[in-house]
C-alpha positions as YAML, in Angstrom:
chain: A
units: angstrom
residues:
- id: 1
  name: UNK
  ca: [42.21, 183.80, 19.22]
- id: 2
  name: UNK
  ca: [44.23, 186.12, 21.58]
- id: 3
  name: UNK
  ca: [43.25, 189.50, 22.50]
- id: 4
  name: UNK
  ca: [46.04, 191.94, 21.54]
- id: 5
  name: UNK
  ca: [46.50, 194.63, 24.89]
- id: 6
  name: UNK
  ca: [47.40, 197.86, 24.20]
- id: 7
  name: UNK
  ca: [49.67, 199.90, 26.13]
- id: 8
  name: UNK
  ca: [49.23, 203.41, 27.69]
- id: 9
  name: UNK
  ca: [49.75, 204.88, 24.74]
- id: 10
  name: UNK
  ca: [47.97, 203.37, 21.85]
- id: 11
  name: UNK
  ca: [45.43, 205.94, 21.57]
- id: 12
  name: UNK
  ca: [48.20, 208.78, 20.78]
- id: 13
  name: UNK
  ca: [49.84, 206.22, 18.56]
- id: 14
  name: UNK
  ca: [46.66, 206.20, 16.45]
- id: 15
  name: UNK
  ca: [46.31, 209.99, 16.28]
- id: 16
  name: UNK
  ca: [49.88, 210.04, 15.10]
- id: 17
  name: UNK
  ca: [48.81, 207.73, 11.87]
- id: 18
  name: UNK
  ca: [51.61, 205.31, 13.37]
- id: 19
  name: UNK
  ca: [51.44, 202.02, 11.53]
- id: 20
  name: UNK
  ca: [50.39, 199.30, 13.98]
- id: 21
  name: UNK
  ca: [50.91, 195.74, 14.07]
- id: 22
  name: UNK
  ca: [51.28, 192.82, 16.82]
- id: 23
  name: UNK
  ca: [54.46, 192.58, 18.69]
- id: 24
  name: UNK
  ca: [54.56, 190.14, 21.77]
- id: 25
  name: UNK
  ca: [51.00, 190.01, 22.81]
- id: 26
  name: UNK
  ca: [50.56, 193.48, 22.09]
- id: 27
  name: UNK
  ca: [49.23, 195.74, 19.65]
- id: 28
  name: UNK
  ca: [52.43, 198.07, 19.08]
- id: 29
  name: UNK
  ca: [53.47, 200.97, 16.21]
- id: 30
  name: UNK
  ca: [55.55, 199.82, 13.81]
- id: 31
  name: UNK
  ca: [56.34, 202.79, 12.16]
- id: 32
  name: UNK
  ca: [55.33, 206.34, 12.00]
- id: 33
  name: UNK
  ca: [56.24, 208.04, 9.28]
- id: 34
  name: UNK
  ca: [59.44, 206.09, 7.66]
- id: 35
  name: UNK
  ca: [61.77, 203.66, 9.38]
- id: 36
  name: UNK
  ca: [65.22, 205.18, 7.68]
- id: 37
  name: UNK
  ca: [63.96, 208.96, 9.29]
- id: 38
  name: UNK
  ca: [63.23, 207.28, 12.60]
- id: 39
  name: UNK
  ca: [66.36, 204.79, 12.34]
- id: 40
  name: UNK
  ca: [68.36, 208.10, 11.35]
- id: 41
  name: UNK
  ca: [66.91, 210.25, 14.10]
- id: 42
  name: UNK
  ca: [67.83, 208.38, 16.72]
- id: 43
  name: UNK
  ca: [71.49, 207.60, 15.48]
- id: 44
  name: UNK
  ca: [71.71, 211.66, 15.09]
- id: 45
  name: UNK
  ca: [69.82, 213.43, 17.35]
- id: 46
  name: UNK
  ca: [67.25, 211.47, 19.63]
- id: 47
  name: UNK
  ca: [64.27, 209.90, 19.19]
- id: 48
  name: UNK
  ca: [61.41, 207.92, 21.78]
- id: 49
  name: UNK
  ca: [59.99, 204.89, 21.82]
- id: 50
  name: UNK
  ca: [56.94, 203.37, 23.26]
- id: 51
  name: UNK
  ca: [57.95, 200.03, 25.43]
- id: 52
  name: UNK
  ca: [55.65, 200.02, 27.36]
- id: 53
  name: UNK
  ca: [54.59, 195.94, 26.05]
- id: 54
  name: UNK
  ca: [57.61, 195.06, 28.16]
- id: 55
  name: UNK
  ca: [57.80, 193.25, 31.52]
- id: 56
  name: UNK
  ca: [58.42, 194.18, 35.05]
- id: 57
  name: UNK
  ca: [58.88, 191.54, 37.90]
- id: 58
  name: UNK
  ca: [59.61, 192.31, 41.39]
- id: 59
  name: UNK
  ca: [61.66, 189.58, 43.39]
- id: 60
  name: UNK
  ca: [62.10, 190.76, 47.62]
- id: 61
  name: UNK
  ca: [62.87, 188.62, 50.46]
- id: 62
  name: UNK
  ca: [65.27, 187.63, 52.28]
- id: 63
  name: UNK
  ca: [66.65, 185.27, 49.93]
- id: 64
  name: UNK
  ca: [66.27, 187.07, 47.32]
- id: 65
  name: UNK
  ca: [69.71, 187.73, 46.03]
- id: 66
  name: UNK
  ca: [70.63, 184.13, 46.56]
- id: 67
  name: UNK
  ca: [67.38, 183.42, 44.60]
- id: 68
  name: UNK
  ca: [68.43, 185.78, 42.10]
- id: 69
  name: UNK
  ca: [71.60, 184.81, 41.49]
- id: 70
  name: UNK
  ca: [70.35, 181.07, 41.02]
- id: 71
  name: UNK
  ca: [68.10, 181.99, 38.17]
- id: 72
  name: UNK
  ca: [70.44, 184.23, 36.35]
- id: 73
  name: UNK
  ca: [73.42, 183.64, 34.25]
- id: 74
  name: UNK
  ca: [75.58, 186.98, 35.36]
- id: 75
  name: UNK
  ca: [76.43, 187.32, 38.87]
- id: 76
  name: UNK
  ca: [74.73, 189.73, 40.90]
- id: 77
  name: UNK
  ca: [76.61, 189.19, 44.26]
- id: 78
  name: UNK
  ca: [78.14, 192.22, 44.02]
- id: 79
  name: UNK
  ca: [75.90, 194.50, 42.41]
- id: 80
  name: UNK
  ca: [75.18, 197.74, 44.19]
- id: 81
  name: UNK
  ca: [71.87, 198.95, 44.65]
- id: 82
  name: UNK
  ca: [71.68, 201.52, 41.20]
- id: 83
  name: UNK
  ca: [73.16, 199.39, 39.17]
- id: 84
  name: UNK
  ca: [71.61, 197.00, 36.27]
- id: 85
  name: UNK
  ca: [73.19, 193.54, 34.99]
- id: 86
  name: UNK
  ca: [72.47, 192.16, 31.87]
- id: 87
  name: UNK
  ca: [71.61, 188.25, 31.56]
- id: 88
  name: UNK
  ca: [69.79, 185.45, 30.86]
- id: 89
  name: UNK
  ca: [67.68, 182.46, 32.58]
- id: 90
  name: UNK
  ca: [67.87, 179.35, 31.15]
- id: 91
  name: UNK
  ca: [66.37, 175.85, 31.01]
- id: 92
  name: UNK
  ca: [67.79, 173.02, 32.91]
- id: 93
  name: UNK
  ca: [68.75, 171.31, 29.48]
- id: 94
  name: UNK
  ca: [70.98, 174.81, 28.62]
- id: 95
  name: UNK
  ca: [68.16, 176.68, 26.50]
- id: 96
  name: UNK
  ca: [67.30, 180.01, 27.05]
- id: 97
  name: UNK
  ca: [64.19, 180.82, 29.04]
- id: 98
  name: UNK
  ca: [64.33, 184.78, 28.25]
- id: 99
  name: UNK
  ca: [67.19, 187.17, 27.96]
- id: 100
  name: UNK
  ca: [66.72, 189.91, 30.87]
- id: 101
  name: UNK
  ca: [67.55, 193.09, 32.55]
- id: 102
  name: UNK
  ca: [68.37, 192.62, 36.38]
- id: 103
  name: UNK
  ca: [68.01, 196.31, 38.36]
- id: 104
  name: UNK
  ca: [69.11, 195.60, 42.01]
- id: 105
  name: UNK
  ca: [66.79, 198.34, 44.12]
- id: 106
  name: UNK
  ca: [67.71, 200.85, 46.03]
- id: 107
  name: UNK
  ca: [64.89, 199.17, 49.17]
- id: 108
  name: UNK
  ca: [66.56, 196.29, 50.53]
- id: 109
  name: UNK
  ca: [66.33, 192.97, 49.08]
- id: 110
  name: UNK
  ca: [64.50, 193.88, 46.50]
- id: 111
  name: UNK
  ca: [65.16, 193.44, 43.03]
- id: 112
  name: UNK
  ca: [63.55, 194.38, 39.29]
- id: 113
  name: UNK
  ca: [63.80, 191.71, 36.32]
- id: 114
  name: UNK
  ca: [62.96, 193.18, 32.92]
- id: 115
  name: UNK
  ca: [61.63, 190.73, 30.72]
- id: 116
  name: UNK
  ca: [60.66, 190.90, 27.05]
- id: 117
  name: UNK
  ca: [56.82, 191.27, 26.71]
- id: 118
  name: UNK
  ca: [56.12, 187.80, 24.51]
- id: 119
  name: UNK
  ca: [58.08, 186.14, 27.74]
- id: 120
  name: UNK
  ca: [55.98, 187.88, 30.45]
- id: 121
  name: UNK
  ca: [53.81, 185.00, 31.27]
- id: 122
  name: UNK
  ca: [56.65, 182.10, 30.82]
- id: 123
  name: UNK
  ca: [58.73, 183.81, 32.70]
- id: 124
  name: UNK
  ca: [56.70, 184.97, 35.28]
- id: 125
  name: UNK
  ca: [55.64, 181.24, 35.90]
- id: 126
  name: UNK
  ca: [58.78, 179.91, 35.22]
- id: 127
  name: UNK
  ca: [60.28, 181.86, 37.95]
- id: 128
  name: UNK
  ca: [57.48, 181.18, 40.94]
- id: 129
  name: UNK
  ca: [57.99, 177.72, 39.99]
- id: 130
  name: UNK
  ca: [61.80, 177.93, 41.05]
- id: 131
  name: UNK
  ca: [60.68, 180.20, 44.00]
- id: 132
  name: UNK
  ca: [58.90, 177.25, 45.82]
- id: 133
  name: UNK
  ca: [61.51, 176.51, 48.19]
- id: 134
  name: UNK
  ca: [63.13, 179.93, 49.02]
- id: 135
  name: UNK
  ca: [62.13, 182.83, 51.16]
- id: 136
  name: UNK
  ca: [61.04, 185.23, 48.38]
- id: 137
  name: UNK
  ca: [58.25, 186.87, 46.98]
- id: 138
  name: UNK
  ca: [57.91, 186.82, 43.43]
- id: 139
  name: UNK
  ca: [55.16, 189.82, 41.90]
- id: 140
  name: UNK
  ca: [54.49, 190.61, 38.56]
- id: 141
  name: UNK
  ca: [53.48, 194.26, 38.23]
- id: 142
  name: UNK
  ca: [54.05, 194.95, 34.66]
- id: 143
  name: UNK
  ca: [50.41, 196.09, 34.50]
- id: 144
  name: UNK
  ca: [51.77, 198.95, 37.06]
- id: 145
  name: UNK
  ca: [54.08, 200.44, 35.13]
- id: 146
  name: UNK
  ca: [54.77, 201.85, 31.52]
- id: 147
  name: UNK
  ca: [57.68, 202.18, 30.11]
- id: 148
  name: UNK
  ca: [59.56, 205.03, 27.36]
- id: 149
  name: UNK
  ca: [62.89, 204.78, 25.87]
- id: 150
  name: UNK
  ca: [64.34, 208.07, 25.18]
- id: 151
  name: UNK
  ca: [67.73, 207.44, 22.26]
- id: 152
  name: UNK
  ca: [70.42, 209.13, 20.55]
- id: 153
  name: UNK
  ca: [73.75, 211.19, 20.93]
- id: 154
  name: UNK
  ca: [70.94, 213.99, 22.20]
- id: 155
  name: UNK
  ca: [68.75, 212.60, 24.79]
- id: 156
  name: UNK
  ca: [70.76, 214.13, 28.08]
- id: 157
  name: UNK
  ca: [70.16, 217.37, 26.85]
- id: 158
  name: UNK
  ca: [66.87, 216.72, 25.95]
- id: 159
  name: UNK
  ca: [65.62, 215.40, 29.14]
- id: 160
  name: UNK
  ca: [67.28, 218.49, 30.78]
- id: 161
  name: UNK
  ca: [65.64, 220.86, 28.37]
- id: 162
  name: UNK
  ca: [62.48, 219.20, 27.56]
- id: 163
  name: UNK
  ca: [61.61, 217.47, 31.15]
- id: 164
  name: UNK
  ca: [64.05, 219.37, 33.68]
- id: 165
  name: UNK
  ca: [65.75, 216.34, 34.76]
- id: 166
  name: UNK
  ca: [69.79, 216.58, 35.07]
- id: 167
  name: UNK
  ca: [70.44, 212.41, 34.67]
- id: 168
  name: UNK
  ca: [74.03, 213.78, 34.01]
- id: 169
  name: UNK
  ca: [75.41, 211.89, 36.69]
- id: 170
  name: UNK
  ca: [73.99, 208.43, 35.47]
- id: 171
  name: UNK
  ca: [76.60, 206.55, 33.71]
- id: 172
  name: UNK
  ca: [75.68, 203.12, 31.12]
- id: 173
  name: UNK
  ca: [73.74, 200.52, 33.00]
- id: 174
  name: UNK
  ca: [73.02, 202.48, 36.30]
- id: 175
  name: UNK
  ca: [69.33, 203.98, 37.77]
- id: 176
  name: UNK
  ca: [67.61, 205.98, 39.83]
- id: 177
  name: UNK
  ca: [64.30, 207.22, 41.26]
- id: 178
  name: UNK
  ca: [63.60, 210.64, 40.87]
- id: 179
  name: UNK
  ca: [60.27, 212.74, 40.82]
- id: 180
  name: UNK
  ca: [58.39, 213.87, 38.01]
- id: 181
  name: UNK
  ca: [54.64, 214.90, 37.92]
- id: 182
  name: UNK
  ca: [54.13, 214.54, 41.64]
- id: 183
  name: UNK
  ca: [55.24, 210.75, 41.22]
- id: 184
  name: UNK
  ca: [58.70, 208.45, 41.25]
- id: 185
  name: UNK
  ca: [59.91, 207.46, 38.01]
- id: 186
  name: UNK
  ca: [62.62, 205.11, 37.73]
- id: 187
  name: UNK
  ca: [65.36, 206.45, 35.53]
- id: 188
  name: UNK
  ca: [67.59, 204.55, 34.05]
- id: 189
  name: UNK
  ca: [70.63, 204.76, 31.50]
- id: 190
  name: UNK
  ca: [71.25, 201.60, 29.23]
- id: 191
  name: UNK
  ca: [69.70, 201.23, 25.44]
- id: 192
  name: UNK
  ca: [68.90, 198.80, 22.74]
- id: 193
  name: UNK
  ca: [69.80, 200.92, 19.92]
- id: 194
  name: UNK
  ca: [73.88, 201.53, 20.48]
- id: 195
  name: UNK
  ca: [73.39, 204.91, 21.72]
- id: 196
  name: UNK
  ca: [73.26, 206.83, 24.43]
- id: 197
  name: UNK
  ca: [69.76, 207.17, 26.10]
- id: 198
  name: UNK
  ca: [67.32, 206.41, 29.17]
- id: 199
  name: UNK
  ca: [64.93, 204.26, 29.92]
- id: 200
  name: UNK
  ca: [61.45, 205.99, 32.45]
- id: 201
  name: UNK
  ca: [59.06, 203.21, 34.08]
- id: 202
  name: UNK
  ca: [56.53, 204.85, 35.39]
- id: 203
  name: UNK
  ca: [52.22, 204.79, 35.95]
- id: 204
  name: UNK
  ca: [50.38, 204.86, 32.77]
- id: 205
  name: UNK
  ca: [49.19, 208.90, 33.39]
- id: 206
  name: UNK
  ca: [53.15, 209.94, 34.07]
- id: 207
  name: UNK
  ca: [54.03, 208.49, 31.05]
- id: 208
  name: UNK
  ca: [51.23, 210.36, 28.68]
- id: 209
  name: UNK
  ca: [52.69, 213.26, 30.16]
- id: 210
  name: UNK
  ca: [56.24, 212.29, 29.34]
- id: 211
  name: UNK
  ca: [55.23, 211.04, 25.72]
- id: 212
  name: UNK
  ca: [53.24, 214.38, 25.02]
- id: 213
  name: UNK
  ca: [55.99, 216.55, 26.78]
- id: 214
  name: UNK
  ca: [58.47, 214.80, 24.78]
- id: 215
  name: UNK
  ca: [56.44, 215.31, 21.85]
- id: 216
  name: UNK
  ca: [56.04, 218.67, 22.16]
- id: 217
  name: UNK
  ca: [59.19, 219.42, 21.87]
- id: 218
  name: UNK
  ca: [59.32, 217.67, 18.59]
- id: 219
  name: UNK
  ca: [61.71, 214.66, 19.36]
- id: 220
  name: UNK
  ca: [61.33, 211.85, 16.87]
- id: 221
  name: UNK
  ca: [58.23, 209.14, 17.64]
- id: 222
  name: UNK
  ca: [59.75, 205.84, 16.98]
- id: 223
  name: UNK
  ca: [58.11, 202.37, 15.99]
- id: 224
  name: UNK
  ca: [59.73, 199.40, 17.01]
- id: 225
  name: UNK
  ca: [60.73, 198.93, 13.26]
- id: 226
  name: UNK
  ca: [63.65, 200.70, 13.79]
- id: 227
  name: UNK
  ca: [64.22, 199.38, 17.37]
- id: 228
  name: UNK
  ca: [65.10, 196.00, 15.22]
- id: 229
  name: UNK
  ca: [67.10, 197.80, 12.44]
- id: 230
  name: UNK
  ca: [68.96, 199.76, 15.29]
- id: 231
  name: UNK
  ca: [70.06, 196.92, 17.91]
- id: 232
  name: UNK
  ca: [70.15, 194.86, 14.61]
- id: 233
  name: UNK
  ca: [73.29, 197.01, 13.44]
- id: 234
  name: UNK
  ca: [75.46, 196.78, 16.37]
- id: 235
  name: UNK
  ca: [74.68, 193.07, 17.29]
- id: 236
  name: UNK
  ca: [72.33, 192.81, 20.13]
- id: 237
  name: UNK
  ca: [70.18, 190.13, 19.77]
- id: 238
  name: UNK
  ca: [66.49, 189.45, 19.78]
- id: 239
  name: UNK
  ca: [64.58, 186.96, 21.49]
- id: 240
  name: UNK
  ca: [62.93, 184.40, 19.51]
- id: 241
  name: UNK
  ca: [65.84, 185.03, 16.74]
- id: 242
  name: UNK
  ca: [69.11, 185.20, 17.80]
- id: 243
  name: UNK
  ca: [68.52, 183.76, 21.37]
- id: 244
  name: UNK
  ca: [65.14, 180.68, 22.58]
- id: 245
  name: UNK
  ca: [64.20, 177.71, 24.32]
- id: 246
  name: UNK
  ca: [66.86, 175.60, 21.61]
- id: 247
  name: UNK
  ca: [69.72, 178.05, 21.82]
- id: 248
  name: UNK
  ca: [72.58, 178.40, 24.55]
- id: 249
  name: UNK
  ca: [74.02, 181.62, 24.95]
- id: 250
  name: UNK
  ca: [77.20, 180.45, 23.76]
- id: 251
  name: UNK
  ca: [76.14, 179.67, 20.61]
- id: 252
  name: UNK
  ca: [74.92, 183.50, 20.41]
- id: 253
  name: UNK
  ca: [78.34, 184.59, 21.37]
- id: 254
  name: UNK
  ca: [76.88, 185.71, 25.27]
- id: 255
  name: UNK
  ca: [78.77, 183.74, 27.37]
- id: 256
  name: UNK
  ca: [80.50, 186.98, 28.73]
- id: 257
  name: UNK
  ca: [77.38, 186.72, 30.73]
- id: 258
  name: UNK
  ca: [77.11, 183.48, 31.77]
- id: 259
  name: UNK
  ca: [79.21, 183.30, 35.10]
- id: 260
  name: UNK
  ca: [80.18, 179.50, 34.84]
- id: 261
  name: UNK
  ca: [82.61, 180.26, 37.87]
- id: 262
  name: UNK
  ca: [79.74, 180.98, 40.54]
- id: 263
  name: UNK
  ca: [78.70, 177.23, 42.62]
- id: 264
  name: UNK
  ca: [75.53, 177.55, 41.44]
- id: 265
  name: UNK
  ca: [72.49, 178.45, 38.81]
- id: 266
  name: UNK
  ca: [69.97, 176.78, 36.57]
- id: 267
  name: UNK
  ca: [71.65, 175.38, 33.42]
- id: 268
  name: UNK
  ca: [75.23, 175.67, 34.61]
- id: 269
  name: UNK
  ca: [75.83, 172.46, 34.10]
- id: 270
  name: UNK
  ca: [74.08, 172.06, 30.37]
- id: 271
  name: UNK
  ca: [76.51, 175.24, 29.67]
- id: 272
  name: UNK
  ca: [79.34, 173.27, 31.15]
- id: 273
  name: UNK
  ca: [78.88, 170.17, 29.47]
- id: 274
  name: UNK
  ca: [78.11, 172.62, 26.09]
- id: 275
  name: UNK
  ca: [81.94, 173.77, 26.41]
- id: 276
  name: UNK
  ca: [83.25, 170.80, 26.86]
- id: 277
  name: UNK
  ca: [81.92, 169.27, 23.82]
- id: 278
  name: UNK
  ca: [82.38, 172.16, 21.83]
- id: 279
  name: UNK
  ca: [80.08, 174.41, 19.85]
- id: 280
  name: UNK
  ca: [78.14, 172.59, 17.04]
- id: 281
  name: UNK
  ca: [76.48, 176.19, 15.59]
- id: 282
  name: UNK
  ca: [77.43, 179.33, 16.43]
- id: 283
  name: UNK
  ca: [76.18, 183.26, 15.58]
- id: 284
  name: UNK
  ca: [78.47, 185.04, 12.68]
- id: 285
  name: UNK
  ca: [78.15, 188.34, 10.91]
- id: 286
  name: UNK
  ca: [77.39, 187.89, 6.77]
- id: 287
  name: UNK
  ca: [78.34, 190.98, 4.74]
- id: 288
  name: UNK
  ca: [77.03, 190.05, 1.05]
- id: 289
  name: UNK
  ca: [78.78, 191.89, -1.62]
- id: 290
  name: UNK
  ca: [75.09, 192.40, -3.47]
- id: 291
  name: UNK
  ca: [72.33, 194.55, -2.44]
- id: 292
  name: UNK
  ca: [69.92, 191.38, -2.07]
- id: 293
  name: UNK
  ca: [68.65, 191.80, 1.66]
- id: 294
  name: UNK
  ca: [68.97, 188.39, 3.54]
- id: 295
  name: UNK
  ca: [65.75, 187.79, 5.98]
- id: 296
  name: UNK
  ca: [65.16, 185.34, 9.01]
- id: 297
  name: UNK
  ca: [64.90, 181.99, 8.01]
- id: 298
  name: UNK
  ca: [66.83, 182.15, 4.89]
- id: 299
  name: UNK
  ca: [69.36, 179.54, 4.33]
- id: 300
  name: UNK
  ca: [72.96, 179.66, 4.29]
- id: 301
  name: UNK
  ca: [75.09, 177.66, 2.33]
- id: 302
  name: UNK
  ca: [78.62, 176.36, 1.10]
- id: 303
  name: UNK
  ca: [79.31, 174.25, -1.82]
- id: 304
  name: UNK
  ca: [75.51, 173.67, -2.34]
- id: 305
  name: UNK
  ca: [75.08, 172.28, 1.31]
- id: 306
  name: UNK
  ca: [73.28, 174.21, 3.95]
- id: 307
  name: UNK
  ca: [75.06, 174.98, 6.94]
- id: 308
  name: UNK
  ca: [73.26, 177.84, 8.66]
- id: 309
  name: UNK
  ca: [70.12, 179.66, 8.79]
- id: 310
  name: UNK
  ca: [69.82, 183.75, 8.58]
- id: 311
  name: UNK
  ca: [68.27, 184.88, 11.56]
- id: 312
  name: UNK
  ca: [68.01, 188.64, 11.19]
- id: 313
  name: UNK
  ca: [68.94, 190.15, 8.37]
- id: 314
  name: UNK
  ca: [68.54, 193.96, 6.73]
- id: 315
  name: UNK
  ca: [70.00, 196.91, 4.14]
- id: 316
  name: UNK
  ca: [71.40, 198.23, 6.81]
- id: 317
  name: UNK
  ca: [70.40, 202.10, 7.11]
- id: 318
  name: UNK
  ca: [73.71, 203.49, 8.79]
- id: 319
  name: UNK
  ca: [76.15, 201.87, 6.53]
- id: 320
  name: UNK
  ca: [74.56, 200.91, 3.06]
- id: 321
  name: UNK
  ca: [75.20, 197.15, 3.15]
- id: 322
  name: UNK
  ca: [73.28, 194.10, 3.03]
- id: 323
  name: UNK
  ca: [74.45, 192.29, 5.95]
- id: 324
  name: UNK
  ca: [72.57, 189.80, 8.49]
- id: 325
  name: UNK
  ca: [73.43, 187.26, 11.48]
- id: 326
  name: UNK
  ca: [73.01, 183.73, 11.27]
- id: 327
  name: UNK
  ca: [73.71, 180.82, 12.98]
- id: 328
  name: UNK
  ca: [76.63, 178.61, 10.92]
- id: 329
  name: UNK
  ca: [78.19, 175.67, 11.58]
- id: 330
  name: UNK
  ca: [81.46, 176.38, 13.71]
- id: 331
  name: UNK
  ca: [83.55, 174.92, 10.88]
- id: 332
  name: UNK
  ca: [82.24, 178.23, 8.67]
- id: 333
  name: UNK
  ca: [82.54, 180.60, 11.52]
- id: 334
  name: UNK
  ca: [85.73, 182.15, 11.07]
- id: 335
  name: UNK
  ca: [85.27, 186.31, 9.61]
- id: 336
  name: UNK
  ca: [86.49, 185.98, 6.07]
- id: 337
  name: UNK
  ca: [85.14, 182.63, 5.13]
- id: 338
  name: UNK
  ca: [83.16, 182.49, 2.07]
- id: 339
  name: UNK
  ca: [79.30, 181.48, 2.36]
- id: 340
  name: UNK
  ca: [76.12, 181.48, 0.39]
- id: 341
  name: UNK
  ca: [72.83, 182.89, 1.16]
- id: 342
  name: UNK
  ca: [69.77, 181.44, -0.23]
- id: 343
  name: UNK
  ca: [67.72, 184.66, -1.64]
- id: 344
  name: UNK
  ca: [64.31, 183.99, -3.98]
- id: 345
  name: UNK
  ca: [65.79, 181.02, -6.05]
- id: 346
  name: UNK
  ca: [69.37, 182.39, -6.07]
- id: 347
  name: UNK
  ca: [72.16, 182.03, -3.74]
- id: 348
  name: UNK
  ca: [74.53, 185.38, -3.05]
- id: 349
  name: UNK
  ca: [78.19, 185.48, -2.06]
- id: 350
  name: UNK
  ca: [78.43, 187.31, 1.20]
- id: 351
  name: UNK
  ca: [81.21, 187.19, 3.60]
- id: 352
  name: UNK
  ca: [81.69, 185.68, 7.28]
- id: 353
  name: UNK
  ca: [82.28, 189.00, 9.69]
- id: 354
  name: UNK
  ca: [81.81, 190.36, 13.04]
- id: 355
  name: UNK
  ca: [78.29, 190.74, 14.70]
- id: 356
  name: UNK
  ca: [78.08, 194.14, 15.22]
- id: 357
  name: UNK
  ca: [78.19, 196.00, 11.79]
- id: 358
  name: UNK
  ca: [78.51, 199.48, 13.35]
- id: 359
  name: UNK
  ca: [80.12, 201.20, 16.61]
- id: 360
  name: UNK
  ca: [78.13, 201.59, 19.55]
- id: 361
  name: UNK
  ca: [78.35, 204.70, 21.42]
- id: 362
  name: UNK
  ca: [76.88, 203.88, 24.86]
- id: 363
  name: UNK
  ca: [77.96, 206.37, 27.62]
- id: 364
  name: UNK
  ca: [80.32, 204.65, 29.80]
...
């Protein structure tokens, strides 16, 4: 049986009477007090949350942006050094490896790939497998670092007023190191939740002092309950639901990232060969018009047949209504098409719509 780790954190998470559960290897808090105050907190004001669980690989050398680029679906030719890309890595076949965060660093040739913390392992390996032949290092040193996300309409003023950092001048999907506690912290502004915020990656003792600071100063402990309900509401996907090893980014409506058009990288050609045959499945909003609340795995149907499968599904806190995503057949893809869900021994009318059931408000 696995041994759970536990992040940096874990013994303030206890004191707090956080719910915990396992999340990706890890033993992580689900909840602290209730996931609607959390979920509302953060979509108001501002609110933290410990991600520590999540991975940090270090690619230098003097290949390394060729390497880089080989591996990853977006194009990071010409990405400056403070500036993040969004992506993925896939299989050979077209599959998806992991879905990633590239930071290019401000030290030359040197990059940061932010992986989700069930992937750490896989990816780690899968990547110094594809090293092999290039003039890289590959080093995984998420045991170095731990890692707080700080969300909500708030959180610049709050880390002004609460920490004494001005991150004004960050815009959405740029970082940079700054000093805090005698130490560098990398700062950066992007978020999973469709709000504004920063991400800190950091040693385990800076980010205590971060956590308690932050706490003091009574901003809103999250658990990664409402992480899902959050990113759930405005369509970003999760690994393992919406994206995994049998499922192209195409059919998870991502190939904004996959640069097709650059000579080279793993899987281009599955993805090619995936357009030119034409999308069997793809990801779809579902709005039902009952209160019934769809979850992963249920299945979706028309005319008693099943065509799709829910893959996350909630009661979704900022706008009242049951809605999830699901993968449909293409012919049942189109927003306004009638569908089925399969709920306890009953199906339920819902509605084909757009992903993203509410307005993300990233600061661009």
């Amino acid at each position: 049986m696995e041994t759970l780790k536990k992040t940096c954190l874990y013994d303030i998470h206890t004191e707090l009477g956080a719910q915990m559960s396992p999340f990706g290897g890890f033993i992580m808090p689900i909840q602290y007090s209730d996931i609607a105050v959390e979920h509302n907190a953060v979509r108001q004001h501002c609110g933290m949350f410990d991600v520590s669980h999540m991975g940090e690989i270090f690619i230098s050398g003097p290949d390394s942006e060729a390497f880089v680029n080989h591996i990853f679906t977006n194009d990071v030719r010409a990405l400056q050094p403070g500036h993040i890309q969004y992506g993925m890595m896939l299989y050979p076949e077209g599959g998806t490896v992991d879905d990633l965060l590239v930071y290019r660093m401000p030290e030359k040739d040197t990059w940061l790939l932010v992986v989700n913390a069930s992937n750490i392992t896989k990816d780690y390996g899968w990547i110094s497998r594809a090293a092999r032949t290039w003039n890289v290092d590959v080093s995984d040193r998420s045991g170095d670092f731990g890692q707080i996300a700080l969300q909500g309409p708030e959180s610049e003023q709050t880390v002004y007023d609460v920490l004494g950092l001005d991150l004004s001048d960050l815009v959405f999907y740029t970082f940079r190191e700054v000093e805090y506690g005698g130490e560098t912290v990398i700062a950066s502004r992007s978020g999973y939740t469709g709000e504004d915020g920063f991400e800190f990656y950091a040693s385990e003792g800076i980010i205590r002092k971060i956590w308690k600071t932050l706490l003091g100063a009574k901003v809103t402990p999250c658990g990664l309950g409402c992480r899902d309900t959050l990113r759930f509401e405005v369509g970003l996907p999760l690994y393992g639901h919406e994206l995994g090893e049998d499922i192209s980014p195409l059919e998870a409506g991502l190939g904004i990232f996959v640069k097709t058009e650059k000579p080279d990288f793993i899987g281009r050609e599955a993805v090619l060969a995936l357009k030119d045959s034409g999308l069997r499945r793809k990801l779809v909003g579902i709005e039902l018009s009952d209160k019934a609340i769809p979850r992963a795995g249920y299945p979706v149907e028309s005319d008693g047949r099943q065509i799709g499968e829910v893959t996350t599904g909630y009661n979704s806190i900022s706008t009242g209504k049951s809605v999830c995503m699901a993968f449909v057949e293409t012919a049942y893809g189109t927003p306004g098409t009638a569908v089925g869900i399969h709920i306890r021994k009953k199906v339920f009318p819902g509605t084909v719509c757009r992903k993203s059931f509410y307005d993300k408000k990233y600061r661009k």
